[in-house]
N, C-alpha and C positions, 0 to 999 in steps of 0.2 A: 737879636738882629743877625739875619746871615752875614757873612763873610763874602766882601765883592769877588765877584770871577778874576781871578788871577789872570785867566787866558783863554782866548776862545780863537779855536781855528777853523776854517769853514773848508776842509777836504771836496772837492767838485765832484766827487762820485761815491759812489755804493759803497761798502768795505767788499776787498777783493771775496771772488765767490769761490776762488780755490782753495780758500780755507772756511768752506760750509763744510757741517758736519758729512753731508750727504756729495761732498768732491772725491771725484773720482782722477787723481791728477799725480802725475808720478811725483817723489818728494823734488826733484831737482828744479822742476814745475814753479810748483808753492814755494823754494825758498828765494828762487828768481824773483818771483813778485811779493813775496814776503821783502826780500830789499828794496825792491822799486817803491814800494808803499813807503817805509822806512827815509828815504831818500825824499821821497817826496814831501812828507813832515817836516824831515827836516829843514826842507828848503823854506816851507813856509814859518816855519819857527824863528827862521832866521828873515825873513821880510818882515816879519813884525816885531825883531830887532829885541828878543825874548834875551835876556841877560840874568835872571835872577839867579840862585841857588837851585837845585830839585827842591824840592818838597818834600818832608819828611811822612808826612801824613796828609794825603788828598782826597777830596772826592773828584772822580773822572767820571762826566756825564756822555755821553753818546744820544746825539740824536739826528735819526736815520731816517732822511726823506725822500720819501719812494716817490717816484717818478710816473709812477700807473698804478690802478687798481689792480696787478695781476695780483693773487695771493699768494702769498711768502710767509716761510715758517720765521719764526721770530728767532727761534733758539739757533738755527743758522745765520742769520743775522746777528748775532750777538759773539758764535766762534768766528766767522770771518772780521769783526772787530782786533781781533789779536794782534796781528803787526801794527795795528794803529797805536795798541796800548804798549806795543814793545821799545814803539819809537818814540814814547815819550819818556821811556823806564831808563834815568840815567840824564838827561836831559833838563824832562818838567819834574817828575816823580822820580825818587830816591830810589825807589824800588814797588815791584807791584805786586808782594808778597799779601797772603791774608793777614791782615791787620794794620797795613800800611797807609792799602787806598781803599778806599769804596764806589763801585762801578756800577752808573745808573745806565740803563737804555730805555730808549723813548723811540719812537717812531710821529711821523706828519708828512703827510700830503706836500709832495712839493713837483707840482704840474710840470712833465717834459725838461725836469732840471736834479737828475738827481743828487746829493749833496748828505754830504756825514757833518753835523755840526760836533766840534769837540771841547766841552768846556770844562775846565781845572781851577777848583779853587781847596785854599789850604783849607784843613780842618783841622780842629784842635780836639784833644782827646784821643779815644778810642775810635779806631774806624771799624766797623759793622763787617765788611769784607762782603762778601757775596749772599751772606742770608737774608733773609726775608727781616723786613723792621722789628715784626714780631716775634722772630725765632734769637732774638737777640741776647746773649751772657750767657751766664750757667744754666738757663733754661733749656738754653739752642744746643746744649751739648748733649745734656740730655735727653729732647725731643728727639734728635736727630739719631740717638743711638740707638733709642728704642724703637722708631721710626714704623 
């Protein structure tokens, strides 16, 4: 049986594009909006009156809904996620070290409204961290070495 969503925050826009892998933006830039983002979480953290402990071990899902058919590379979509996951690290999650949390992305159609859903729920055990399901344990260390 999964574990209920501990939290879900519905961010009203894109993850900022100044932290795409492909931003060309001076740092003072990025960390301007790197705080605006941060601030803005926070606020909503706080309307839904979020009180618990971090989390020791989470999965943090992101899901990214585009506003148009233009097409967009995923893996920029996913670095511009960053301050989203920074501004939970300390907060919802304890920390967003590998092995801590494990971070899904998703993407959906969401017409002339675009929108970051972001949902956090505890996990028990080991968390996977960034590798693929099946690159998982002393396999993944291996696969990956040899790669």
């Amino acid at each position: 049986m999964a574990k209920p969503i501990a939290l879900q925050i519905v961010y009203p826009e894109l993850p900022p594009r100044e932290f795409s892998l492909n931003a060309r933006v001076h740092w003072s830039r990025k960390y301007s909006v790197g705080i605006d983002v941060q601030n803005d979480i926070v606020l909503l953290l706080l309307e839904q009156g979020w009180s618990m402990s971090p989390l020791e071990r989470a999965v943090v899902r992101f899901k990214i809904g585009l506003p148009d058919k233009r097409r967009r590379d995923m893996d920029n979509l996913i670095s511009a996620c960053k301050p989203l996951l920074d501004a939970l690290t300390g907060r919802v999650i304890f920390d967003d070290k590998i092995g801590a949390v494990d971070v899904e992305y998703s993407w959906f159609e969401s017409p002339r409204k675009p929108q970051t859903i972001i949902e956090v729920e505890e996990r028990s055990g080991d968390c996977r961290g960034w590798l693929p399901a099946s690159r998982t344990g002393s396999t993944a260390s291996s696969a990956w070495a040899t790669g």
